[in-house]
C-alpha positions in Angstrom: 27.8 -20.0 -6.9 26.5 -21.0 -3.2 28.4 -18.3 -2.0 26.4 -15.9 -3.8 23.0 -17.1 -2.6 21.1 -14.5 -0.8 19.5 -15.6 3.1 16.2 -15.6 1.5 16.7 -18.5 -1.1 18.5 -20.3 1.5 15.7 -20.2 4.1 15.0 -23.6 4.4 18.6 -24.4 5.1 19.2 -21.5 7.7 15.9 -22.8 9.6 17.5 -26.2 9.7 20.4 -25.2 11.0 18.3 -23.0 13.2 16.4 -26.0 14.7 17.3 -26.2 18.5 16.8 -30.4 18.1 18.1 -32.1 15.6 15.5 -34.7 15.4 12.3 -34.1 13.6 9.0 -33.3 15.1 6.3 -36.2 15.1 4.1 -35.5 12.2 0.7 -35.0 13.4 -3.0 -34.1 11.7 -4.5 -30.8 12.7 -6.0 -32.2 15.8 -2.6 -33.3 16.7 -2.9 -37.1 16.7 0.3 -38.8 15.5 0.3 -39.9 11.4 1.9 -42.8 11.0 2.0 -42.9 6.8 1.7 -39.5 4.8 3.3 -41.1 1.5 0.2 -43.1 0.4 -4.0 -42.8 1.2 -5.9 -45.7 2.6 -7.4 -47.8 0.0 -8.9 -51.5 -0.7 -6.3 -53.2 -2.0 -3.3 -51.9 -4.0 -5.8 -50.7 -6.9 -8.9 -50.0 -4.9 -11.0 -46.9 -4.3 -10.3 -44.8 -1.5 -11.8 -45.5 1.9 -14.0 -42.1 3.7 -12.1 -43.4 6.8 -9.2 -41.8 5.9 -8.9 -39.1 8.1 -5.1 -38.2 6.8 -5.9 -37.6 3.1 -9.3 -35.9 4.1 -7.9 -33.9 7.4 -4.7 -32.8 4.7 -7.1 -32.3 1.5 -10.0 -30.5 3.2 -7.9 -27.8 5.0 -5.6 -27.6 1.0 -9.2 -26.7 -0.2 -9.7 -23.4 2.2 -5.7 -22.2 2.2 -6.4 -19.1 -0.2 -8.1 -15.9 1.2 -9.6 -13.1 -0.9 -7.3 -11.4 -2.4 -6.5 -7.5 -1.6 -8.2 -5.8 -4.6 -5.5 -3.0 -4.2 -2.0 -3.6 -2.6 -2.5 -7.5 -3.1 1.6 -7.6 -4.0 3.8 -6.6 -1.2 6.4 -7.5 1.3 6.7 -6.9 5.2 9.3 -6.4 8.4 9.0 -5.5 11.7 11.1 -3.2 13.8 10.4 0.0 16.3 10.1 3.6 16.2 12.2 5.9 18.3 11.5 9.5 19.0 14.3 11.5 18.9 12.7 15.4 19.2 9.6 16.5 21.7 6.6 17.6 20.1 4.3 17.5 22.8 3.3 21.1 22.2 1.5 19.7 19.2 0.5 16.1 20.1 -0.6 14.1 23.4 -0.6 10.8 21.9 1.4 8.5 23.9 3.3 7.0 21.2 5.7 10.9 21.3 5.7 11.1 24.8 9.3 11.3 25.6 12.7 11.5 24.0 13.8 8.2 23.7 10.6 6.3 23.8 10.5 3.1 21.7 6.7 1.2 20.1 7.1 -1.8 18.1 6.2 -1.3 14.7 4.7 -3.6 11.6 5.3 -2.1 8.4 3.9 -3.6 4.8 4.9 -2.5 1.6 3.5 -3.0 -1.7 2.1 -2.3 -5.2 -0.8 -1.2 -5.9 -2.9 -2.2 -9.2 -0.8 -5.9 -9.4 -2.3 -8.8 -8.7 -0.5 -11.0 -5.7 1.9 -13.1 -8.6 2.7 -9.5 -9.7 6.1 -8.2 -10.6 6.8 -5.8 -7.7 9.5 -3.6 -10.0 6.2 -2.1 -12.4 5.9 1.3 -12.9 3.2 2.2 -10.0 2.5 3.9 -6.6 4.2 1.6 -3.7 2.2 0.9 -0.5 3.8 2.6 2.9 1.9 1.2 5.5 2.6 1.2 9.3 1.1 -0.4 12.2 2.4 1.5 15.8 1.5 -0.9 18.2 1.2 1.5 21.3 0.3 1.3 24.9 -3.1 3.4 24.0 -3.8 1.1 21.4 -2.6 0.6 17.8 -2.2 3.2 15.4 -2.2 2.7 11.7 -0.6 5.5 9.3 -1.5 3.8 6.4 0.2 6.0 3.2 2.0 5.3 0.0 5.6 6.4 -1.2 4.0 9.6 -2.8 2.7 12.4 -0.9 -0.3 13.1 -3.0 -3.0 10.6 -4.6 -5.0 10.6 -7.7 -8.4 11.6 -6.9 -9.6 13.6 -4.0 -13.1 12.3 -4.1 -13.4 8.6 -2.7 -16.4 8.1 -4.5 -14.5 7.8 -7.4 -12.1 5.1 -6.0 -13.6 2.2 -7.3 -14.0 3.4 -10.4 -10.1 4.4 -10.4 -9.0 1.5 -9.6 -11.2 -0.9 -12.0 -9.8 1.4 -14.7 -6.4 0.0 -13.3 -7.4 -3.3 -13.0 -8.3 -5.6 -16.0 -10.7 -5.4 -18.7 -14.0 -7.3 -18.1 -14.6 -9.3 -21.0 -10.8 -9.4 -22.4 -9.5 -10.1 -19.1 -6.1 -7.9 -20.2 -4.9 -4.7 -19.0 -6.3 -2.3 -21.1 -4.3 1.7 -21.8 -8.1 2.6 -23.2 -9.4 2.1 -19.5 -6.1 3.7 -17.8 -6.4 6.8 -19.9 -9.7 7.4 -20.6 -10.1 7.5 -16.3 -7.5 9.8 -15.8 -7.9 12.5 -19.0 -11.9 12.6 -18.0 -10.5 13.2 -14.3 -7.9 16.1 -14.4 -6.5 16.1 -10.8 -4.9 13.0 -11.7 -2.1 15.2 -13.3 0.0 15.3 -10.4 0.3 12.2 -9.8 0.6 10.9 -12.6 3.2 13.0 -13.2 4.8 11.8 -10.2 4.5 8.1 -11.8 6.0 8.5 -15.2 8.6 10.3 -13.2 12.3 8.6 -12.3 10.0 8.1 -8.7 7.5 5.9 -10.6 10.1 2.7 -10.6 11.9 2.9 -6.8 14.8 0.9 -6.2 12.8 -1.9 -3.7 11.4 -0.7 -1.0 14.0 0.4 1.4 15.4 3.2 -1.4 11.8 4.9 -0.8 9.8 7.9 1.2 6.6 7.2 2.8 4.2 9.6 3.8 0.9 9.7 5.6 -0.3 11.6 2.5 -3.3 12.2 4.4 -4.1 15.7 6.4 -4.5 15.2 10.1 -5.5 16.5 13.0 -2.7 16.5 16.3 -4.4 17.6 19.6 -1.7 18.5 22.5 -3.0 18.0 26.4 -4.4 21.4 26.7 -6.8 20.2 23.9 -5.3 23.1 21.3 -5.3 20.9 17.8 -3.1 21.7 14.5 -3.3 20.4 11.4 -0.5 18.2 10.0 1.2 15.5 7.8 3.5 12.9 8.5 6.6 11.9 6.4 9.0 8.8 6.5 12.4 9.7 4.6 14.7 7.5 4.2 17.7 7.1 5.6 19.3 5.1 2.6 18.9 7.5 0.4 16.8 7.6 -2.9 17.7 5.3 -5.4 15.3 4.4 -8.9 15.4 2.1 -11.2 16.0 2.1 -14.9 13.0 1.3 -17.3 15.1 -1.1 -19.1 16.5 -2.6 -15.8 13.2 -2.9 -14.1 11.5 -4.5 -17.2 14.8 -7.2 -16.7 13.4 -7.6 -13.6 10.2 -7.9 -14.1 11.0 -10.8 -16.3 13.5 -12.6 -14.2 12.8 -11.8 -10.5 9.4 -10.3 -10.1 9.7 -10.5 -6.2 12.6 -8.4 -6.4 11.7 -5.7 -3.7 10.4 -8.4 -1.4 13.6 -10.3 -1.6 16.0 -7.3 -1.3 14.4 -6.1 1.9 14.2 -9.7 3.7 18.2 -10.4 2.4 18.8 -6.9 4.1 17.3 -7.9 7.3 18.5 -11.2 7.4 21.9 -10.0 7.0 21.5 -7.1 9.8 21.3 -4.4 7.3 18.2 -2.6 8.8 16.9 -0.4 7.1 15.5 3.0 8.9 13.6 6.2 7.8 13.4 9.5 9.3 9.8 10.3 10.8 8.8 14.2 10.2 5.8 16.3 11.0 4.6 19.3 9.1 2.1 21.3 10.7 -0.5 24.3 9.3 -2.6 25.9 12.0 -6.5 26.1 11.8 -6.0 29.9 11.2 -3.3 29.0 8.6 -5.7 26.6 6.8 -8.3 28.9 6.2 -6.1 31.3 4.9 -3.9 29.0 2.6 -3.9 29.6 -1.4 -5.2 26.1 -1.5 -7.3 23.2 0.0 -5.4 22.1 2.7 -7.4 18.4 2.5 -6.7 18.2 -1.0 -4.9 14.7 -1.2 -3.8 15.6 -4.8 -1.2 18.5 -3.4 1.3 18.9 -1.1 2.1 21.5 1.5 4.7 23.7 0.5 7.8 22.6 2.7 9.1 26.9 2.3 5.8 27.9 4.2 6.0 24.5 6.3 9.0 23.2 7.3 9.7 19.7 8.2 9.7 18.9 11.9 11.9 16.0 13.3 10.1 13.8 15.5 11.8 10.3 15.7 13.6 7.2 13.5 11.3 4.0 12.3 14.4 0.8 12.2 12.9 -2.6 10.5 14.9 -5.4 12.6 13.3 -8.0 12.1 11.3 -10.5 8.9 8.3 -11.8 9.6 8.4 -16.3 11.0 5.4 -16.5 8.6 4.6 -14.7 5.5 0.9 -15.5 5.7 0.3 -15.3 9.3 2.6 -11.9 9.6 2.1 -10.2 6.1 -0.8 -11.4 4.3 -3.2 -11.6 7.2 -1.6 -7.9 8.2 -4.4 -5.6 8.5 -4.7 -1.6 8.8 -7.4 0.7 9.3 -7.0 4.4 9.2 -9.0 4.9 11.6 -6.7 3.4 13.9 -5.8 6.4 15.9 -4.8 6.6 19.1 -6.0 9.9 21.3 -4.2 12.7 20.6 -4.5 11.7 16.4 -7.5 12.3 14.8 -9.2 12.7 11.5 -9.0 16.1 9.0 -12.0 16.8 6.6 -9.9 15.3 3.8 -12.7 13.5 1.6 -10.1 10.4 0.8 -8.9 10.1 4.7 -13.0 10.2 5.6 -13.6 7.5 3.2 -11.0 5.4 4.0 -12.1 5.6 7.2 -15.2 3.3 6.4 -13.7 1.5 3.7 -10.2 -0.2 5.2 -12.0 -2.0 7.9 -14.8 -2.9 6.1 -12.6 -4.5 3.8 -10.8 -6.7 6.6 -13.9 -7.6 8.0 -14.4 -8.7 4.5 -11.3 -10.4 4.1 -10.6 -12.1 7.8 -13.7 -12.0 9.1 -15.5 -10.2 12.5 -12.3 -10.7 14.5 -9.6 -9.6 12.4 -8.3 -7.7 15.1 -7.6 -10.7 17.7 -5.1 -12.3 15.1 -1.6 -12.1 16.9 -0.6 -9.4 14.5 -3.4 -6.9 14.6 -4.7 -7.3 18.0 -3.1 -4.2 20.2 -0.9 -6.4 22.5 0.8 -2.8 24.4 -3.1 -2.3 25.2 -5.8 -4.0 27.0 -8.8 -4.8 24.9 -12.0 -4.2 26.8 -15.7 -3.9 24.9 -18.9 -5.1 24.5 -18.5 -6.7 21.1 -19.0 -10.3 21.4 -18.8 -13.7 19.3 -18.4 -13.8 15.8 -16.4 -16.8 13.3 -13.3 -17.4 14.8 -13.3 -15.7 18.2 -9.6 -16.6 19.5 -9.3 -15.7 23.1 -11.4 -16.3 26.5 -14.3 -13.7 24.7 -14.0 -11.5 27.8 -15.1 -14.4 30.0 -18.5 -13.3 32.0 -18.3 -9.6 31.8 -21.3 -7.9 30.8 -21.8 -7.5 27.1 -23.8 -4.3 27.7 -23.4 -0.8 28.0 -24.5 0.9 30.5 -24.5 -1.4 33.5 -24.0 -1.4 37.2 -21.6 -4.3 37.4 -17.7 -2.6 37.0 -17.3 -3.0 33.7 -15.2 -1.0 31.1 -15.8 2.6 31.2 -15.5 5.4 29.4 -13.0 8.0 29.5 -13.6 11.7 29.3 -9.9 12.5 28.6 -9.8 10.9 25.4 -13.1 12.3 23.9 -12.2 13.9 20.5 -11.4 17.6 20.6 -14.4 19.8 19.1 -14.4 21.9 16.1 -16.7 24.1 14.3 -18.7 22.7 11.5 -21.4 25.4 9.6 -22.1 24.9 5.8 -24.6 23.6 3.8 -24.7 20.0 3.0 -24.6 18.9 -1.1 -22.6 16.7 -3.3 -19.8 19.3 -4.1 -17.7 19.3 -7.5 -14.2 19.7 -6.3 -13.1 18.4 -10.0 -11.7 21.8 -11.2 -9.8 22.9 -7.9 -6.2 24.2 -9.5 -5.4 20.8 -10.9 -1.8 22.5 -12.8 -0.3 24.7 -10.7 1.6 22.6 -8.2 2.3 20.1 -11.5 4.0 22.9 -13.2 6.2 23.6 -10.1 6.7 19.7 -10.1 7.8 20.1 -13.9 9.8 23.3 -14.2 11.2 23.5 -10.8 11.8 20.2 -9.1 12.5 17.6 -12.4 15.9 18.6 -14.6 16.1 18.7 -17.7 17.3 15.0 -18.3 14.5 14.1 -15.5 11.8 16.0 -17.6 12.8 14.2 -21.2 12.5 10.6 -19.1 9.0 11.6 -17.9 8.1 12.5 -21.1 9.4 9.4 -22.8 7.8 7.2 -20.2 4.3 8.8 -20.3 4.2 8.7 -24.0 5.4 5.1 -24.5 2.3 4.4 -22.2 -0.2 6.5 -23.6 0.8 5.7 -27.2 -1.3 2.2 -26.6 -5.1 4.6 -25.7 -7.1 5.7 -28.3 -6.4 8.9 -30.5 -9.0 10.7 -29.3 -7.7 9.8 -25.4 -4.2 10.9 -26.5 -5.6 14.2 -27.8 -7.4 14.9 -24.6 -4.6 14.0 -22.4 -1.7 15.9 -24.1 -4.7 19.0 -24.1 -4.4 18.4 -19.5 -0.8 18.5 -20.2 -0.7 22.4 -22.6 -2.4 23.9 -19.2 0.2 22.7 -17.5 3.0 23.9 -19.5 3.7 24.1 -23.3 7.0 22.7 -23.5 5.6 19.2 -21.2 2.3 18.7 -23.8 4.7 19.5 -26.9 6.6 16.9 -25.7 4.4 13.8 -25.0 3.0 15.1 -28.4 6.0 15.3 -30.6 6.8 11.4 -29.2 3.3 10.1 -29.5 3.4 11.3 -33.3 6.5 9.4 -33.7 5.6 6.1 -32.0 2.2 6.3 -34.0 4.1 6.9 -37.3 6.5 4.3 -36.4 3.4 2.2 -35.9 1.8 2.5 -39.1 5.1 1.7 -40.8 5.2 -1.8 -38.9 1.9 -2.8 -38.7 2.1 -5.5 -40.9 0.9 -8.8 -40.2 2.4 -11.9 -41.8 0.2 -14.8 -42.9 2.2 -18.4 -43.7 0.6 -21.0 -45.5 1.4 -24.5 -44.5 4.9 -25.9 -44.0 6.9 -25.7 -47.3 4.6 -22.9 -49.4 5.8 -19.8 -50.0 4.8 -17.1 -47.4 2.6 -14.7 -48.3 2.5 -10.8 -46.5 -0.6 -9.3 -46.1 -0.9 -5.7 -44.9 -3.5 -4.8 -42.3 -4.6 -1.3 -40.7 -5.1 -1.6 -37.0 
């Protein structure tokens, strides 16, 4: 049975081992003065009250009371690794950023991965998007490509993100996950279709996190020296191959290990089985996007790979696991709009939202400073500003430098090569509907051409096992999205949701007992 033990059970065994003394370290408060008792507080006499004076129990107890941060309100359940990335191909006819500038160049990399809708004592095998997030840390600052295992999103609007994601969350007053909530969203919002088609999909339930894609998801902008920019998208594949779980084998899990994917990528790790993914480029020119079929910033489609063909660029290798889970993973920040020059933002409405909303939210969550915690501050880079103060201000606080702009005393200055590139902006300004925008075509390409015909009855059976638990007039509305799509796909989900809700009437029986020793008595009851 030991031998069996994975390196992430037996942590506290290999760090022992580890230890370069073999003699304990004195035990010490947070100030670092010497404890001599931590078994028993400081009282008056063997039954007495407490004494204040007890700086042990009220050093150990206070700092106890403040150990939990807020919570991620999306992604809260997730696992991390660090490693590099390696470019292996020159594009430096489409980008300048520093981070491709050679053949063989190598930037230490943080990666998080995670679910999205669980809570942080979540199972991490559920049926949902996965997180694919990656911090560059490169010698022009960090950049954060911070995407998800699915090239394409829900919504295209982030206005409508918190609203998607309460629906995904629990329900106020019951406090439970609610289908009513889930499906209701989605049906009144039709561009979902793609990706939840992607969900209820074999892809919906990958094997861990190493078995997985990531992609940038995003549109963005690459700007080469001569300033010339292109549009383009970034993609991790990985070199492990795609593997996905079985429903029945990831509700198991669920049950029995919900840290699963966490475990299986720090056992990998530990036992110098790194796992690596291919990084790839696909890139539309400004002329190309104006001319292409459809919105090129639409985050609920993809780029045709026939029109676009992947570009190699380099190899991402995860080498090492984190020393600290909170100090390295949980307090692991990114921000979008993170990009170094040579990266820059596209007009996608999601990107431009995220934008605002990522760092807001770490400001949120680890205050003003954020970014001079070991992992988020840009260690390749020299940080030099004129922000100032704020909780928790780590370092020297840039000493006695001016904390002005402009000044006459040498202090950080601009620089004109790394001013964004220009482009062209003339249209009226309004709150545009971009709910109707082709929400079927790409989903029947998904459906007819990509799935099989054993992938497309799974799908099916997954999506109508969920939906069977919304209301009927949700269900009606839903299966309706799913006709425009393609006949055979809503005949499906229908002909199942009629037989789950038949099979439901027949066993909705609820049985009513009497106390112990009288006879039972069966009451049927409609729902």
């Amino acid at each position: 049975m030991a031998e069996s033990r994975g390196k992430a059970i037996d942590q506290m065994k290999l760090w022992k081992e580890g230890r370069v003394s073999k003699q304990p370290d004195v035990l010490t408060t947070g100030a670092g003065v010497p404890i001599g008792d931590k078994l028993n507080e400081q009282t008056a006499g063997p039954r007495g009250p407490l004494l204040v004076q007890d700086v042990v129990f009220t050093d150990e107890m206070a700092h106890f009371d403040r150990e939990r941060i807020p919570e991620r309100v999306v992604h809260a359940k997730g696992g991390g690794a660090f490693g590099y990335f390696e470019v292996t191909h020159d594009i430096s006819r489409y980008c300048k950023a520093s981070v491709f500038e050679h053949v063989g160049k190598r930037t230490p990399v943080a990666v998080r991965f995670s679910t999205v809708a669980g809570e942080n004592g979540s199972a991490d095998t559920v049926r949902d998007p996965r997180g694919f997030a990656v911090k560059f840390y490169t010698d022009e600052g960090n950049w954060d490509l911070t995407g998800n295992n699915t090239p394409i999103f829900f919504i295209r609007d982030a206005l409508l993100f918190p609203s998607f994601i309460h629906s995904q969350k629990r329900n106020p007053q019951t406090h439970l996950k609610d289908p009513d909530m889930v499906w209701d969203f989605w049906s009144l919002r039709p561009e979902c279709l793609h990706q939840v088609t992607f969900l209820f999909s074999d892809r919906g339930l990958p094997d861990g996190f190493r078995h997985m894609n990531g992609y940038g998801s995003h549109t963005f902008k690459l700007v080469n020296a001569e300033g010339q920019p292109v549009y383009c998208k970034f993609h991790f594949k990985t070199d492990q191959g795609i593997k996905n779980m079985k429903v029945e084998d990831a509700d198991k899990m669920a049950a029995s290990n919900p840290d699963y994917a966490i475990a299986d990528l720090y056992d990998n790790i530990a036992n110098n089985n790194f796992p690596s993914w291919s990084f790839h480029i696909q890139v539309m020119t400004f002329e190309q996007a104006e001319q292409y079929q459809f919105n090129p910033f639409d985050l609920t489609k993809v780029w045709s790979h026939k029109e676009y063909p992947l570009i190699p660029v380099g190899r991402m290798v995860l080498n090492r696991n984190p020393v600290n889970y909170f100090a390295e993973v949980e307090q692991l920040a990114f921000d979008p709009s993170n990009m170094p020059p040579g990266i820059e933002p596209s007009p996608d409405k999601m990107l431009q939202g995220r934008l605002f909303s990522y760092p807001d939210t770490h400001r949120h969550r680890l205050g003003a400073n954020y970014l001079q915690l070991p992992v988020n501050c840009p260690f390749r880079a020299r940080v030099a500003n004129y922000q100032r103060d704020g909780p928790m201000c780590m370092y020297d606080n840039q000493g006695g430098a001016p904390n002005y702009y402009p000044n006459s005393f040498s202090a950080p200055e601009t620089q004109p090569r790394c001013v964004e590139s220009k482009f062209k902006v003339s249209t009226d300004v309004g709150r545009y509907n971009s709910a109707d925008e082709d929400n079927v075509t790409q989903v029947r390409s998904f459906y007819t051409e990509v799935l099989n015909e054993e992938e497309r009855q799974r799908l099916c059976q997954n999506m109508a096992g969920a939906l069977k638990g919304a209301q009927p007039f949700i269900q009606k509305r839903w299966v309706q999205h799913l006709m425009s799509v393609h006949s055979d796909y809503g005949n499906r989900v229908q002909s199942l949701l009629s037989k789950f809700n038949a099979e439901g009437k027949k066993d909705n029986k609820v049985h009513v007992y009497t106390r112990s020793g009288a006879s039972a008595i069966a009451a049927a009851s409609k729902m």
